[in-house]
C-alpha positions in Angstrom: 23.2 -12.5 -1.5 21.7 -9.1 -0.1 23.4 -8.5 3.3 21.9 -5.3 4.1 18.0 -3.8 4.8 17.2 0.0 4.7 14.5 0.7 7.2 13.6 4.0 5.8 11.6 2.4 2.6 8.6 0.8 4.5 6.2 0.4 1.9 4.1 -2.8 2.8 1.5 -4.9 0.6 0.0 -7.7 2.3 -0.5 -10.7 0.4 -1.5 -14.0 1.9 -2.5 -17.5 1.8 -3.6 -20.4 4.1 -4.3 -24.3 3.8 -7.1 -23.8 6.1 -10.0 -23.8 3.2 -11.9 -26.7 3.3 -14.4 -28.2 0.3 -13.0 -26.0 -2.4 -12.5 -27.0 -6.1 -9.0 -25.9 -6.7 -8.1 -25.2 -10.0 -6.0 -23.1 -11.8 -7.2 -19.8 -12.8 -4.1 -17.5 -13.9 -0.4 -18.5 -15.0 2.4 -15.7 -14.7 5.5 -17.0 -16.4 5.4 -20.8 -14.9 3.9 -19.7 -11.4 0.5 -20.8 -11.2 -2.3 -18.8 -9.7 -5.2 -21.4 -8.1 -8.9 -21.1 -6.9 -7.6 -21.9 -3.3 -4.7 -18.8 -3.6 -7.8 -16.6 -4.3 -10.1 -17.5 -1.6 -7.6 -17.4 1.0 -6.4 -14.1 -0.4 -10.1 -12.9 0.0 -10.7 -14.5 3.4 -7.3 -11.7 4.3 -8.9 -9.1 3.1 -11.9 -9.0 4.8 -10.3 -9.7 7.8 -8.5 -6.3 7.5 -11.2 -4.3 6.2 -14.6 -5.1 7.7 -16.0 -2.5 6.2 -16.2 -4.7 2.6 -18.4 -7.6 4.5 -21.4 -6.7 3.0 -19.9 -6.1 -0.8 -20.5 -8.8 -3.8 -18.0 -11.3 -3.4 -17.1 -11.6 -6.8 -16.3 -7.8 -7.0 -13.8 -9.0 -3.6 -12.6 -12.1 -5.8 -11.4 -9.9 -8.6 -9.7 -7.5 -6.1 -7.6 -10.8 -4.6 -7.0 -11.6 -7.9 -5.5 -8.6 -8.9 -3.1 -8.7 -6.0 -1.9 -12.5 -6.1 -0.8 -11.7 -9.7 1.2 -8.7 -9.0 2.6 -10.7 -6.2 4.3 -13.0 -8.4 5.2 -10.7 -10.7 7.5 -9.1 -8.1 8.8 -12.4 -6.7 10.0 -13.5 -10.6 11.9 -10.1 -10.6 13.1 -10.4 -7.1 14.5 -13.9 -7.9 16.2 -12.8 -10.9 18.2 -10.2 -9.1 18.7 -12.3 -5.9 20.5 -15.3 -5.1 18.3 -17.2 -2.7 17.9 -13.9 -0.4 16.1 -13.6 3.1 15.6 -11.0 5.7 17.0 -10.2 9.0 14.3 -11.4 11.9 14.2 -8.5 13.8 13.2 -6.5 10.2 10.4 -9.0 9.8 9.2 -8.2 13.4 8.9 -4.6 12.9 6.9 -5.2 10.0 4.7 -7.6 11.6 4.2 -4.8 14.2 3.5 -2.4 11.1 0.5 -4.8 10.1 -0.4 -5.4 13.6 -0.6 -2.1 15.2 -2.3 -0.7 12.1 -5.4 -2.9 12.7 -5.2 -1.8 16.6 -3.7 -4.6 18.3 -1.2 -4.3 20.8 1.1 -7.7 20.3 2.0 -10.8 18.2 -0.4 -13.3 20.1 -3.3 -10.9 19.6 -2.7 -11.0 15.8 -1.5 -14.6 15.7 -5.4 -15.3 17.3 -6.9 -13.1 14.7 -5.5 -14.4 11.5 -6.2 -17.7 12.5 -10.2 -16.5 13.7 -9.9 -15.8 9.8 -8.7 -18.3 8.4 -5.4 -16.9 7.7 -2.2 -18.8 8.1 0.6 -17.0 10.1 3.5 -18.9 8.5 2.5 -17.5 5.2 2.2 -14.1 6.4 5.1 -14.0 7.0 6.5 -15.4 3.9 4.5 -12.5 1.7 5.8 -9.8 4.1 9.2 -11.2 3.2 8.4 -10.8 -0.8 7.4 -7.3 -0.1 10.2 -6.3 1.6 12.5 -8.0 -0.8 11.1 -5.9 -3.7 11.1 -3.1 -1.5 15.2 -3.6 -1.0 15.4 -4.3 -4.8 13.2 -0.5 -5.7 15.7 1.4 -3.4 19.0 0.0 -4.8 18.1 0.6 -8.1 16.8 3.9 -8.2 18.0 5.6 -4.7 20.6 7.5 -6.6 18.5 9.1 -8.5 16.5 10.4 -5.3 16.5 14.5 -5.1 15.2 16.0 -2.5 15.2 19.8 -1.1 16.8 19.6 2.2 16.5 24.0 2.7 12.7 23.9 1.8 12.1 21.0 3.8 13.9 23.0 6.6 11.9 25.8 5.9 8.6 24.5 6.7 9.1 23.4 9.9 10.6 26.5 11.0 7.7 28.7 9.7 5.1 26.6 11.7 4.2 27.1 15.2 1.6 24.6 15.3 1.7 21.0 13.5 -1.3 20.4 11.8 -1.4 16.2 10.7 -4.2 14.6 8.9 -5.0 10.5 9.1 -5.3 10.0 5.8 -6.8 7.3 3.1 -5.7 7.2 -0.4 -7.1 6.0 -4.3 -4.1 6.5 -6.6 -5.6 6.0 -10.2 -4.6 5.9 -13.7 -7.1 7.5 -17.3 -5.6 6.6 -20.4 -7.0 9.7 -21.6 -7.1 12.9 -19.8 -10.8 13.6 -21.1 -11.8 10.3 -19.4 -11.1 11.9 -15.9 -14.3 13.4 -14.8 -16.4 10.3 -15.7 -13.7 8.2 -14.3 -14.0 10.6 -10.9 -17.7 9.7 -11.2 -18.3 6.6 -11.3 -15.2 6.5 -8.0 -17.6 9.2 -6.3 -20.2 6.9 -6.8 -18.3 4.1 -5.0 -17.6 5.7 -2.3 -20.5 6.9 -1.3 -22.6 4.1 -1.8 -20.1 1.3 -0.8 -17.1 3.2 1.6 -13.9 4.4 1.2 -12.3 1.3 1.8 -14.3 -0.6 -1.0 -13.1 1.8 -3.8 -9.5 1.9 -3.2 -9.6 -2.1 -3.1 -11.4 -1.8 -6.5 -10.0 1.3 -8.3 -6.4 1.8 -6.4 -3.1 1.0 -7.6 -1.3 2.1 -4.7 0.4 -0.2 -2.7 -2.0 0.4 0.2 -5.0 -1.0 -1.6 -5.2 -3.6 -0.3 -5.8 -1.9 3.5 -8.8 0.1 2.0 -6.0 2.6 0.8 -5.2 3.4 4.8 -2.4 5.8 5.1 -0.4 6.7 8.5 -0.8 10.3 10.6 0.9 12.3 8.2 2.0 16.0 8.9 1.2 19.0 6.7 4.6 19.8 6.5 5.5 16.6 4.5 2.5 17.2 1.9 3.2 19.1 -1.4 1.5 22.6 -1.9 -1.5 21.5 -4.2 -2.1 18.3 -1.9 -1.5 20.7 1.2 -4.0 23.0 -0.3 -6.6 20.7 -1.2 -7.0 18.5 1.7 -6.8 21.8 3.8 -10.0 22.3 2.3 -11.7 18.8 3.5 -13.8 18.6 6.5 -13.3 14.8 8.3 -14.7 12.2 6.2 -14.6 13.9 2.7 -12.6 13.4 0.1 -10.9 15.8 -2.2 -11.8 15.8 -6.0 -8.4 14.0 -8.4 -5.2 15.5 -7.5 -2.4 15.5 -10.5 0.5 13.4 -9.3 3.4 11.9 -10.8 1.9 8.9 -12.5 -1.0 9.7 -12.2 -4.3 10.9 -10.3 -5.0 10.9 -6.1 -8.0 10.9 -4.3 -8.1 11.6 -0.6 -10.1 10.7 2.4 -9.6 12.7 5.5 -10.6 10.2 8.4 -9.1 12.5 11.0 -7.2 16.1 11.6 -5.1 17.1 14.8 -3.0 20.0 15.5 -0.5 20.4 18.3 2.1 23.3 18.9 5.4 22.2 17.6 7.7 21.0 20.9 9.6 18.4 18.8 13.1 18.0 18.1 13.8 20.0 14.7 16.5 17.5 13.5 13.9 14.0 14.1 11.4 16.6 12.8 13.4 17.4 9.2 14.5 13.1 9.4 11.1 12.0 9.5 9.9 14.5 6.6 13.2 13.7 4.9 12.4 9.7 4.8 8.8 10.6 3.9 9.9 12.1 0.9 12.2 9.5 -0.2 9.5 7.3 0.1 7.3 9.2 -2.1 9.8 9.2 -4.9 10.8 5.8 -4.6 7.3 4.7 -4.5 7.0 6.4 -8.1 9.9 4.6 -9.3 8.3 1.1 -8.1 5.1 1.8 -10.3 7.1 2.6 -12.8 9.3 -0.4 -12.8 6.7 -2.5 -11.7 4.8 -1.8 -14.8 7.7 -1.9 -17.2 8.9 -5.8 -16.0 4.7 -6.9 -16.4 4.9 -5.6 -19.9 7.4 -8.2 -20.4 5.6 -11.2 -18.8 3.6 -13.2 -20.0 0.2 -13.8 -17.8 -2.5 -15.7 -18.7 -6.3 -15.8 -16.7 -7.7 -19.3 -17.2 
């Protein structure tokens, strides 16, 4: 039974369903070991995702339908893992209130009720909400007792940086985090994103092309500091003006593309200690969100899915 929650490994993916569809076929249209995948999971899972990116109102549905897809199956992928490695496990309450907050404040709204209203404006039950944002954070736990020993991180650089700085210079942020099978495939593969992006938003590409965790919120990142980006990511988005996006950036994994929706800069007054925490959690999050792909991808490999 897991009896304890880290609260530094907040890595959310929304997935969610609702009873609320009325006068659809349901059928079943995917199978992942013997957890079923039906027309109904799928329009819900669309009716959520337009809900938290507006911006994708105006896109073909069936381009929408595949994203939902997509997202459903590696949903129960990670809750057939999680329920090999845990014996019936659940989360504290006040851990699934913060990350209801995490959802809600992200979509600016200010308390529960508000997003309680909004959900159900969209068709979006709140009870299974909750439910998903439990699966996440159950895989989440699972990622960072496996692999949090082999975290390594370098505490004097990380120092460093926020010493050397006078001013903090953060960027809001939006992500596509993509894969080539061959390296040669890259600039036709940045191409044809470009060409997304421009024509159809931001948000629109990283639900079709990303495989980041944060796809499914138009690839929406948090205010994140310069001090907690690496030098070539540092570097490029330094280049950026608000709005653009930076060209593929090697990563572990794979390759990043980066929106700059916003830029601030404010002279440090901070606390160093909080300062060096918070850059310290961020990059234990970065590393444990490469182990997770990883993983992830190795436990699919052994599954068997079928689309129907």
């Amino acid at each position: 039974m897991l009896k304890k929650f880290s609260l530094t490994y907040l890595i959310i993916v929304f997935f969610f369903n609702t009873n609320s569809s009325v006068g659809l076929e349901n059928r079943i249209v995917a199978k992942v070991e013997n957890q079923i995948i039906t027309s109904l999971d799928i329009n819900n899972e669309y009716n959520y995702l337009v809900a938290l990116n507006p911006n994708i109102k105006n896109s073909k549905k069936e381009d929408v339908i595949k994203f939902s897809k997509k997202s459903i199956i590696q949903e129960k992928i990670k809750k057939i893992e999680i329920e090999k490695n845990f014996n019936n496990p659940k989360i504290p309450q006040k851990f699934l209130q913060q990350l209801l907050q995490n959802v809600y404040s992200r979509i600016g709204m200010n308390n529960l009720d508000d997003f309680k209203k909004y959900l159900l404006d969209n068709n979006v039950n709140f009870e299974n909400v909750k439910k998903k944002l439990e699966v996440e954070a159950l895989w989440n736990e699972l990622i960072l007792i496996k692999f949090s020993s082999k975290i390594k991180i370098d505490e004097k650089n990380i120092r460093n940086k926020i010493k050397n700085n006078q001013f903090l210079k953060s960027y809001l942020l939006s992500e596509i985090f993509f894969e080539v099978e061959n390296f040669k495939n890259l600039e036709k593969k940045f191409l044809e994103i470009s060409d997304v992006i421009n024509n159809k938003g931001f948000d629109f590409a990283a639900l079709k092309y990303s495989i980041s965790q944060t796809s499914n919120l138009g690839g929406k990142l948090d205010w994140i500091s310069e001090n907690s980006l690496n030098k070539n990511i540092r570097k490029e988005v330094n280049n950026i003006k608000i709005n653009n996006f930076t060209k593929p950036i090697i990563v572990p994994g794979g390759f990043l593309i980066l929106q700059v929706n916003d830029i601030k800069k404010t002279k440090i007054e901070i606390d160093i200690e909080e300062e060096f925490q918070n850059l310290m959690n961020y990059e234990k999050n970065n590393q444990l969100n490469q182990y997770s792909k990883i993983y992830f991808d190795r436990i699919k490999k052994n599954l068997e899915i079928r689309e129907l």
